[in-house]
MMTF fields as JSON, N, C-alpha, C and O atoms, coordinates in Angstrom:
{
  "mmtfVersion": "1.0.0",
  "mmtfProducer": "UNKNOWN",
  "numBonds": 495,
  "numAtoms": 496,
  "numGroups": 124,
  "numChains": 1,
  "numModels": 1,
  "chainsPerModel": [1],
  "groupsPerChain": [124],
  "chainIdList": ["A"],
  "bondAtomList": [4, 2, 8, 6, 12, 10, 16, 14, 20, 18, 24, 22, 28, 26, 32, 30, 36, 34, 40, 38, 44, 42, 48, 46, 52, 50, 56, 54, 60, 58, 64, 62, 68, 66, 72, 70, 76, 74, 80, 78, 84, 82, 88, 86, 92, 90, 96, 94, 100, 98, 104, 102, 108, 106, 112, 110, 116, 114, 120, 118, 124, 122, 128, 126, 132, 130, 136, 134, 140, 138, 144, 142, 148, 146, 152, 150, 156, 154, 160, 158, 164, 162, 168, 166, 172, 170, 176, 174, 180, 178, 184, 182, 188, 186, 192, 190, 196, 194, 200, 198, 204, 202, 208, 206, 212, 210, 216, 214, 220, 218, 224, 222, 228, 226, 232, 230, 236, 234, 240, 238, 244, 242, 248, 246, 252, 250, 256, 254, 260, 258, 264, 262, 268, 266, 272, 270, 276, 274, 280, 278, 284, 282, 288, 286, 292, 290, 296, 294, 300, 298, 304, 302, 308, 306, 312, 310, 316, 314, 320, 318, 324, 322, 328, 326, 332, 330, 336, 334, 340, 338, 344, 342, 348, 346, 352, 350, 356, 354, 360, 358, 364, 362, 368, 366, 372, 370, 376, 374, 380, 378, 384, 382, 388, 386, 392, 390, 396, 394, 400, 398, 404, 402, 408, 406, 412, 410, 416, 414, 420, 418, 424, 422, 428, 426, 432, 430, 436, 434, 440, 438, 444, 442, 448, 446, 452, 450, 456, 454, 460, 458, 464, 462, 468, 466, 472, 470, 476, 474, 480, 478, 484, 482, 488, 486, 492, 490],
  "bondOrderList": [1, 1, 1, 1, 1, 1, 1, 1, 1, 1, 1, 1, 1, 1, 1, 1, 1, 1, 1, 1, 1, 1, 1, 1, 1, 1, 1, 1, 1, 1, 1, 1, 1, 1, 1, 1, 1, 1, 1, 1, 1, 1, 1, 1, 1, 1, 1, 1, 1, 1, 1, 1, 1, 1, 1, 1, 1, 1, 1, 1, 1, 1, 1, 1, 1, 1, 1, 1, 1, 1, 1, 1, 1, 1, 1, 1, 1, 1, 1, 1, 1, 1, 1, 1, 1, 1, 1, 1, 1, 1, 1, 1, 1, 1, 1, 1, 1, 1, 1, 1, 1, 1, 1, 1, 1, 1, 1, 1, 1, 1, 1, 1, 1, 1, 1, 1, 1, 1, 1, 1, 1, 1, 1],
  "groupList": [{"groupName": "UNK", "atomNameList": ["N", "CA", "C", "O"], "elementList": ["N", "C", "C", "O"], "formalChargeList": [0, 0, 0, 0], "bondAtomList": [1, 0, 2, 1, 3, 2], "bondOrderList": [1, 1, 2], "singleLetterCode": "X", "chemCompType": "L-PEPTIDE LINKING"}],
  "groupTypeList": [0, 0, 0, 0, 0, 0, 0, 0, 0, 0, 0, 0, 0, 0, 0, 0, 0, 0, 0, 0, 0, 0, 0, 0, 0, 0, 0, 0, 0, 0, 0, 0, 0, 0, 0, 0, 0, 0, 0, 0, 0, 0, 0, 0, 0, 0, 0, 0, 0, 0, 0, 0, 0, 0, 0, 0, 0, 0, 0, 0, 0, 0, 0, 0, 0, 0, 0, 0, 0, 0, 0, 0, 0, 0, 0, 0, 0, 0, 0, 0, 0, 0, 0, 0, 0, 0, 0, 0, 0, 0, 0, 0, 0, 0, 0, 0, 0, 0, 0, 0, 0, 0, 0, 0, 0, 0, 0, 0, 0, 0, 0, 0, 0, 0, 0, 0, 0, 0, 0, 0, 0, 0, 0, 0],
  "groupIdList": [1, 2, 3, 4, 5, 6, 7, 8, 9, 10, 11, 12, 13, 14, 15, 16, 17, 18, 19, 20, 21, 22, 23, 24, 25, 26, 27, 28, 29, 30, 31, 32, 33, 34, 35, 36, 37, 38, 39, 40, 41, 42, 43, 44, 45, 46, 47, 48, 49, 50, 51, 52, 53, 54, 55, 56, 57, 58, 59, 60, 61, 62, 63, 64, 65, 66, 67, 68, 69, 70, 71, 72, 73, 74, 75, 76, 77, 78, 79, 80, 81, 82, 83, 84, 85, 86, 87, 88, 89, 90, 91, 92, 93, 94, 95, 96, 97, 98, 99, 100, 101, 102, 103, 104, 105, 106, 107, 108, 109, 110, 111, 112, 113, 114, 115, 116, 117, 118, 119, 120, 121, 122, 123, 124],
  "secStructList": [7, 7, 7, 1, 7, 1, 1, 7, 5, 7, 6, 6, 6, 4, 4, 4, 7, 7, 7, 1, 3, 3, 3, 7, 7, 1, 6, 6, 7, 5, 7, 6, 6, 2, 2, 2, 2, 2, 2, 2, 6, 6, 7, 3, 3, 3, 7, 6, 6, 6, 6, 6, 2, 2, 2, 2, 2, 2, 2, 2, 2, 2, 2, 2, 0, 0, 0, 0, 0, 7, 7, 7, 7, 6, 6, 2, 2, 2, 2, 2, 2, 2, 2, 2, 2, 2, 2, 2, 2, 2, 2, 2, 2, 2, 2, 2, 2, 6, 6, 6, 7, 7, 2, 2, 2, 2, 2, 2, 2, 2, 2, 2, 2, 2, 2, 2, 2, 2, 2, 2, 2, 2, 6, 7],
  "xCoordList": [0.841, 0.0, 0.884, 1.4, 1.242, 1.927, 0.916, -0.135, 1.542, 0.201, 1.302, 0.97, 2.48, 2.94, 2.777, 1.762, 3.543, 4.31, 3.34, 2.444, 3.333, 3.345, 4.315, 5.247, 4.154, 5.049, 5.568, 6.186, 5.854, 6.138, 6.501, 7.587, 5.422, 5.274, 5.594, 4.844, 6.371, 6.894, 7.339, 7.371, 7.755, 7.882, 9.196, 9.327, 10.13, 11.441, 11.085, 12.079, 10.115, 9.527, 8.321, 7.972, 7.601, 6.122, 6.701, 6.343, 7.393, 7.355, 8.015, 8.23, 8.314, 9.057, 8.257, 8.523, 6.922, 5.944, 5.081, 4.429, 5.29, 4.594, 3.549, 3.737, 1.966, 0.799, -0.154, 0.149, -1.448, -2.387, -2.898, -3.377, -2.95, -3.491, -2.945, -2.172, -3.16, -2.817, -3.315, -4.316, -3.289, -4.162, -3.6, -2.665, -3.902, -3.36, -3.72, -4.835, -2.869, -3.398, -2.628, -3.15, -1.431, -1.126, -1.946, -2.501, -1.343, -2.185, -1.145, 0.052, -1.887, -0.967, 0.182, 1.32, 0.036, 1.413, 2.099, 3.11, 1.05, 0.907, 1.676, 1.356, 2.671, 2.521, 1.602, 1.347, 1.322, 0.777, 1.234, 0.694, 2.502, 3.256, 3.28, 2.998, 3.598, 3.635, 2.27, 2.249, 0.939, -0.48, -0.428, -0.568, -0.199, -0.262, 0.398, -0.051, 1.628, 2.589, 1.764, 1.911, 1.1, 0.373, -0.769, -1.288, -1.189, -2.497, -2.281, -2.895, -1.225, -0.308, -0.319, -1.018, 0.662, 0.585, -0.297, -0.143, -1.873, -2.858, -2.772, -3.064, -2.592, -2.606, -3.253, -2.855, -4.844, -5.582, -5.219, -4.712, -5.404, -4.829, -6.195, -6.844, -6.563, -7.481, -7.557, -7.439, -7.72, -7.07, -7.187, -8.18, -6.315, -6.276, -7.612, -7.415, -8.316, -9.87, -10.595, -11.245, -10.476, -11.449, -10.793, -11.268, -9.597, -9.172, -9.011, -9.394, -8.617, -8.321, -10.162, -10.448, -11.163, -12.508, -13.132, -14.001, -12.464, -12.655, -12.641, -13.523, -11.54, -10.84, -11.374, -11.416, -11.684, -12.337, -13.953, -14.363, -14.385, -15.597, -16.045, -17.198, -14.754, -14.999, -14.931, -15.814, -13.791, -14.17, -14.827, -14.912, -15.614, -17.281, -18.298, -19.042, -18.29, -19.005, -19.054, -19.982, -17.476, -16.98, -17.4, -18.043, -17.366, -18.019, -19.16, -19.879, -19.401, -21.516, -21.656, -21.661, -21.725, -21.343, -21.002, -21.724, -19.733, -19.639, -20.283, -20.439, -20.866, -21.77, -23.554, -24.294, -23.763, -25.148, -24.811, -25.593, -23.406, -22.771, -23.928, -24.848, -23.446, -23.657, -22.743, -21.655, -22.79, -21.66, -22.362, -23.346, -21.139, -22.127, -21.144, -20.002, -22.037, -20.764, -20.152, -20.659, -18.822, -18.283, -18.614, -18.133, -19.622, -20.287, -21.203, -21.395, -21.867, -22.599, -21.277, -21.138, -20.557, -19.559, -18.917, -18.189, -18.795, -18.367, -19.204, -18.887, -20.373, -21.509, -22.384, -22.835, -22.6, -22.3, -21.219, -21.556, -19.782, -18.841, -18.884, -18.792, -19.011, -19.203, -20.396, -20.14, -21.169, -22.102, -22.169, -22.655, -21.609, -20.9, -19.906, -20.179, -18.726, -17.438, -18.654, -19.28, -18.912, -19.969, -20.629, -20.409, -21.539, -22.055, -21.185, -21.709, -19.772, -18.798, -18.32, -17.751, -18.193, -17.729, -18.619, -18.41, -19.498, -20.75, -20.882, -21.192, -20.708, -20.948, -19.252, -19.066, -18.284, -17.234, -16.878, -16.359, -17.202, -16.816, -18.056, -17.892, -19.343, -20.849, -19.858, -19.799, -19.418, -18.947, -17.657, -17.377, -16.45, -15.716, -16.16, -15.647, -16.991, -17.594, -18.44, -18.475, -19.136, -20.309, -19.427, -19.702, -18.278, -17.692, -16.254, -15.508, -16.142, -14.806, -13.712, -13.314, -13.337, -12.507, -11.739, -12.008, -10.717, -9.8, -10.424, -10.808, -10.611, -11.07, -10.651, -11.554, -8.963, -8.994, -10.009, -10.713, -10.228, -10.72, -12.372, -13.037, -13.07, -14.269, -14.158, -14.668, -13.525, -13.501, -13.532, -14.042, -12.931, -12.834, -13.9, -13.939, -14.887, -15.695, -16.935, -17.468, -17.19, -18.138, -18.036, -18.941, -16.73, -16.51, -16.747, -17.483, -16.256, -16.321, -17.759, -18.21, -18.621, -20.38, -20.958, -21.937, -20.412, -20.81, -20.496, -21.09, -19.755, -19.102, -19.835, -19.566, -20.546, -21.109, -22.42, -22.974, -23.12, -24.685, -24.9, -25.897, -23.801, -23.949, -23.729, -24.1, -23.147, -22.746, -23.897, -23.931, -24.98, -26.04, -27.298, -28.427, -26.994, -28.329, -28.164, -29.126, -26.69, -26.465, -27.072, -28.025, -26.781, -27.179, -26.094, -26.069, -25.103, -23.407, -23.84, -23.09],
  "yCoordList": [-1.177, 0.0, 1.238, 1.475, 2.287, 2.858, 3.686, 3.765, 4.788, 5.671, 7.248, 7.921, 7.619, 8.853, 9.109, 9.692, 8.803, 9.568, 9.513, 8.68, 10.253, 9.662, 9.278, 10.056, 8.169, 7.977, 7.01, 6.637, 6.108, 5.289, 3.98, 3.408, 3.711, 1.999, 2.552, 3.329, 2.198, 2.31, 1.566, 0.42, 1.581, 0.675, -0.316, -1.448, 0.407, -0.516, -1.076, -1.579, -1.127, -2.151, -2.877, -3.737, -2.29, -3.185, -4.573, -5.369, -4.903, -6.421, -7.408, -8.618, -6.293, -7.116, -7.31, -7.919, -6.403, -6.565, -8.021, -8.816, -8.028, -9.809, -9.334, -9.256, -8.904, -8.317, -9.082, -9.572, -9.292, -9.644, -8.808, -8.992, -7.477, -6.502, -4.683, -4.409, -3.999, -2.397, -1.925, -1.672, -1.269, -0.103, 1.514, 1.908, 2.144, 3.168, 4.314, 4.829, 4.713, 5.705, 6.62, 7.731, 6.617, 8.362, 8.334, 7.666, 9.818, 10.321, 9.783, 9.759, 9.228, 9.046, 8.085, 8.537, 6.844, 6.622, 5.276, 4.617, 5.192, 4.308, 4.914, 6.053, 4.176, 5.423, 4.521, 3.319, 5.484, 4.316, 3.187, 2.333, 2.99, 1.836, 0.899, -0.253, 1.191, 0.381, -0.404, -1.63, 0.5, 0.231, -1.021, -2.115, -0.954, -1.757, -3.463, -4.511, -3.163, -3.984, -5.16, -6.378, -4.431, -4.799, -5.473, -6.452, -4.991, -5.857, -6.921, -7.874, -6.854, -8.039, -9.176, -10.163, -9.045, -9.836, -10.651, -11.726, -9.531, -10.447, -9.59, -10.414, -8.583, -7.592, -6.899, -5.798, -6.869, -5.907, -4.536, -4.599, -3.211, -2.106, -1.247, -0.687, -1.292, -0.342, 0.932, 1.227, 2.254, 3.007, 4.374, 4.392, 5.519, 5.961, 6.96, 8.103, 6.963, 7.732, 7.23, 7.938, 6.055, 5.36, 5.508, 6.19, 4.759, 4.112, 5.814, 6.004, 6.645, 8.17, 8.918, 10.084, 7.852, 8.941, 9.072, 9.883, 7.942, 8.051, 9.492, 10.018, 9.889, 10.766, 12.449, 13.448, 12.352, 13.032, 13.245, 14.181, 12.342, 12.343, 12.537, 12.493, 12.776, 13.087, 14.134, 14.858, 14.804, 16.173, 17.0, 18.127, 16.429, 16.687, 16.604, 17.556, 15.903, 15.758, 17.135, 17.876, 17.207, 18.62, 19.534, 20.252, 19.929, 21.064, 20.892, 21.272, 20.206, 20.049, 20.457, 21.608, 19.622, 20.074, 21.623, 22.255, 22.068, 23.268, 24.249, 25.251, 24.279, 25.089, 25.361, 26.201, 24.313, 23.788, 24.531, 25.233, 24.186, 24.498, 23.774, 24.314, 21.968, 21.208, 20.317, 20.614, 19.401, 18.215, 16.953, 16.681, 15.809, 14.37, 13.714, 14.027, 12.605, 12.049, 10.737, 10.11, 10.608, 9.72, 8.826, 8.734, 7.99, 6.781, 6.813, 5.883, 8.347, 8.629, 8.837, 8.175, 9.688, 9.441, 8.346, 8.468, 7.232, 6.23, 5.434, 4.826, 5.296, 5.304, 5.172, 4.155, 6.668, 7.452, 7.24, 6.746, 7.679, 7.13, 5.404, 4.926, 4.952, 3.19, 3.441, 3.148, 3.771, 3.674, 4.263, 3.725, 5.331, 6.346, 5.111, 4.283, 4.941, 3.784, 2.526, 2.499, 1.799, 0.739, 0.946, 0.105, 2.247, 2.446, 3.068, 3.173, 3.586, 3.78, 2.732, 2.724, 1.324, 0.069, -0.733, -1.141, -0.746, -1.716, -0.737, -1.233, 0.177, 0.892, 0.712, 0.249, 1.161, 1.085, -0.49, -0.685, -1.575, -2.651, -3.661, -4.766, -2.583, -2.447, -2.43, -3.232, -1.383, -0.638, -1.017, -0.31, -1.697, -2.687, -3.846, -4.271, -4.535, -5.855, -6.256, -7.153, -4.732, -4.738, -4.026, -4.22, -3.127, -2.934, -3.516, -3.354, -4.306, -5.643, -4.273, -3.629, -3.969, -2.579, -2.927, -3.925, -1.872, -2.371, -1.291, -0.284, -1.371, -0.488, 0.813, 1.611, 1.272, 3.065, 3.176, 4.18, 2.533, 3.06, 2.892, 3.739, 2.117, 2.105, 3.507, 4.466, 3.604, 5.365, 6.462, 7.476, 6.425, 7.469, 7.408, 8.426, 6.597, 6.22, 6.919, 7.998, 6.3, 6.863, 8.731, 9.516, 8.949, 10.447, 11.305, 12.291, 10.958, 11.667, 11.787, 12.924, 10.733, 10.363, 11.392, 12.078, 11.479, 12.157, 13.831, 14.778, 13.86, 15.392, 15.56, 16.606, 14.761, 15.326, 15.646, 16.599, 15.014, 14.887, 16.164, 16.885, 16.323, 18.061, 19.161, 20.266, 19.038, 19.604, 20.341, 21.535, 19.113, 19.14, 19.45, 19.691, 19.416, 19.622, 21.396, 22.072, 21.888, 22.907, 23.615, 24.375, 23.503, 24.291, 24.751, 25.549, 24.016, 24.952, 24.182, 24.408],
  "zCoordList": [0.0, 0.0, 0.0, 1.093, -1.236, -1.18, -0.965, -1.601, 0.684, 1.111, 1.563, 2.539, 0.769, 1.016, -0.195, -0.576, -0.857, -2.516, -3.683, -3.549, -4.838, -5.42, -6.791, -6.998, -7.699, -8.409, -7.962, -8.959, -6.992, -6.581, -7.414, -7.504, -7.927, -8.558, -10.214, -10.804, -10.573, -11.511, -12.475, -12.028, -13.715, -14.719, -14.492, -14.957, -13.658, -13.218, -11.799, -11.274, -11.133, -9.992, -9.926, -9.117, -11.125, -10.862, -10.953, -10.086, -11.712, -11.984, -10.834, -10.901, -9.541, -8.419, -7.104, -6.068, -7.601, -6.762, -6.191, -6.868, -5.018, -4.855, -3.828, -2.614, -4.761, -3.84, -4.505, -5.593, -3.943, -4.768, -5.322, -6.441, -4.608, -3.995, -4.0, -3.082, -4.563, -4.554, -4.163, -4.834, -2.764, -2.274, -2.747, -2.05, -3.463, -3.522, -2.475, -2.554, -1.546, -0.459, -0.871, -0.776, -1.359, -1.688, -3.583, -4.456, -3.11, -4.861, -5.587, -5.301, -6.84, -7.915, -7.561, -7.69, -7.142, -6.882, -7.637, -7.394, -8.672, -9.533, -10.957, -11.297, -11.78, -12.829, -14.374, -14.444, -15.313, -16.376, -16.231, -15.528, -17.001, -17.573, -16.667, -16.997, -15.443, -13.941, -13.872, -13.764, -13.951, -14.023, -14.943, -14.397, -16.58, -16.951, -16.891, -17.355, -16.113, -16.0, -14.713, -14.61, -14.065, -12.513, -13.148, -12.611, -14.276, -15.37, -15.399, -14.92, -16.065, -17.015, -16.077, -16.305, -14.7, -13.789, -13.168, -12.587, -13.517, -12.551, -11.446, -10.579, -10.858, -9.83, -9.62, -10.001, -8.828, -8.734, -8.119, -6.999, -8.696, -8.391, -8.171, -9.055, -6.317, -6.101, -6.151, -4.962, -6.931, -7.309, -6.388, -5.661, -6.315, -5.003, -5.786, -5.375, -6.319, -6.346, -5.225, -4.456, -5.153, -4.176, -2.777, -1.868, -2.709, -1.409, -0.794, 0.361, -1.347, -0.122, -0.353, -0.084, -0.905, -0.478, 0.715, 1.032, 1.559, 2.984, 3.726, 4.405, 3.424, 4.051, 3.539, 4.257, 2.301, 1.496, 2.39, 3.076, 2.128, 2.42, 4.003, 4.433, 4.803, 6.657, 6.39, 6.849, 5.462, 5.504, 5.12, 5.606, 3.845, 3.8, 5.179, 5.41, 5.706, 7.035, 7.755, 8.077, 7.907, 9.134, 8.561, 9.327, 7.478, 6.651, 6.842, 7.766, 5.814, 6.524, 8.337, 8.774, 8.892, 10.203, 10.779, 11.55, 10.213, 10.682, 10.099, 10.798, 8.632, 8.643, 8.753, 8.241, 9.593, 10.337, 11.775, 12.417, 12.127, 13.209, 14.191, 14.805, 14.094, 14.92, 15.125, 14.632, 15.638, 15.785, 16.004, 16.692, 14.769, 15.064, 16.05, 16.385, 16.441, 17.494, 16.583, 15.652, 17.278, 16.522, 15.637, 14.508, 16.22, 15.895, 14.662, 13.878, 14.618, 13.355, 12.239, 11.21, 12.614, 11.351, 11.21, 10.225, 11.732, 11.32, 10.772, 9.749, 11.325, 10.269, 9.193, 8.666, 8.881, 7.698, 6.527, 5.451, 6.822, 6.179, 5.629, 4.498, 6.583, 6.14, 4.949, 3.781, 5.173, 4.564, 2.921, 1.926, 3.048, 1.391, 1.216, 0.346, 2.028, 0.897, 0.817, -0.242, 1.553, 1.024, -0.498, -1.369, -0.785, -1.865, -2.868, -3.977, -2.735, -3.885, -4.049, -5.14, -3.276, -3.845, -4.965, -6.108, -4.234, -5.099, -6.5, -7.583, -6.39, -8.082, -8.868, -9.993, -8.02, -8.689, -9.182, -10.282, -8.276, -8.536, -9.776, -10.293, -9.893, -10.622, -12.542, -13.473, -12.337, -13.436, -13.533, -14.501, -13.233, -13.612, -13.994, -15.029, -13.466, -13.917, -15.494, -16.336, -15.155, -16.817, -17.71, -18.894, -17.457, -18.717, -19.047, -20.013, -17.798, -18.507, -18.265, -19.236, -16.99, -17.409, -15.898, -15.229, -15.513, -14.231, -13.376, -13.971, -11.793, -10.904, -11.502, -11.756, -11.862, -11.861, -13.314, -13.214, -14.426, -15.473, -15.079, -15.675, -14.332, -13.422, -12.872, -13.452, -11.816, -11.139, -11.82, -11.345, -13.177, -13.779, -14.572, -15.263, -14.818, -15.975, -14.87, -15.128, -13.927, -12.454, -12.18, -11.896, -12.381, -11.54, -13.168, -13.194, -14.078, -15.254, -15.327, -15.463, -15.254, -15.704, -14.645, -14.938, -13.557, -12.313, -12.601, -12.086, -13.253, -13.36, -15.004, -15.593, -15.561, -17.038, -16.486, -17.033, -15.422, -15.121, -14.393, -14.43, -13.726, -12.901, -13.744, -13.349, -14.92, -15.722, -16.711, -17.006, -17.206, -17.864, -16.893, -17.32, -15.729, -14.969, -14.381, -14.017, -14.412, -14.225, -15.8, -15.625, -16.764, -17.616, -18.411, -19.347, -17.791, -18.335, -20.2, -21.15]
}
């Protein structure tokens, strides 16, 4: 789980990688060529869109929150949160499955569709 840098996994180390598994927690820390190399292998690469929306999404909370200017207690944001990553899995892992595609091209296929629908409902 590379969760500081990014750039990390790269085209001169993917292939020394022995994971089943990629969590990406820093941004970007995947590079293309590396991405594909991690394909090749059989290496699922959860991509850091998803794995850092946790963190993303508490601080949506505090905002909401601070400008209600109330406070939830722990337990609701843990919660809550479970409850948003729960429903970004089942769609992200929805939309890898029906279009035969790898989790980051799922995320980007989800956030792009998500960013055209606000787009058209705004009027832009």
């Amino acid at each position: 789980m590379p969760a500081a840098l990014g750039g990390v996994i790269t085209e001169d180390n993917a292939g020394e990688i022995r994971a089943r598994v990629v969590l990406e927690g820093a941004n970007g820390p995947t590079t293309p060529r590396a991405d594909e190399i991690l394909a090749e292998r059989g290496i699922t690469v959860l991509p850091d869109l998803y794995v850092n929306a946790g963190g993303v999404t508490v601080s949506y909370f505090e905002w909401a929150q601070n400008i209600q200017q109330f406070r939830w207690e722990e337990e609701r944001v843990n919660a809550e949160l479970a409850r948003h990553m729960r429903e970004a899995w089942a769609t992200l892992a929805r939309v890898a499955r029906e279009r035969a595609v790898s989790f980051r091209t799922a995320a980007f296929t989800v956030a792009i569709g998500r960013v055209a629908r606000a787009t058209v409902l705004r009027g832009v």
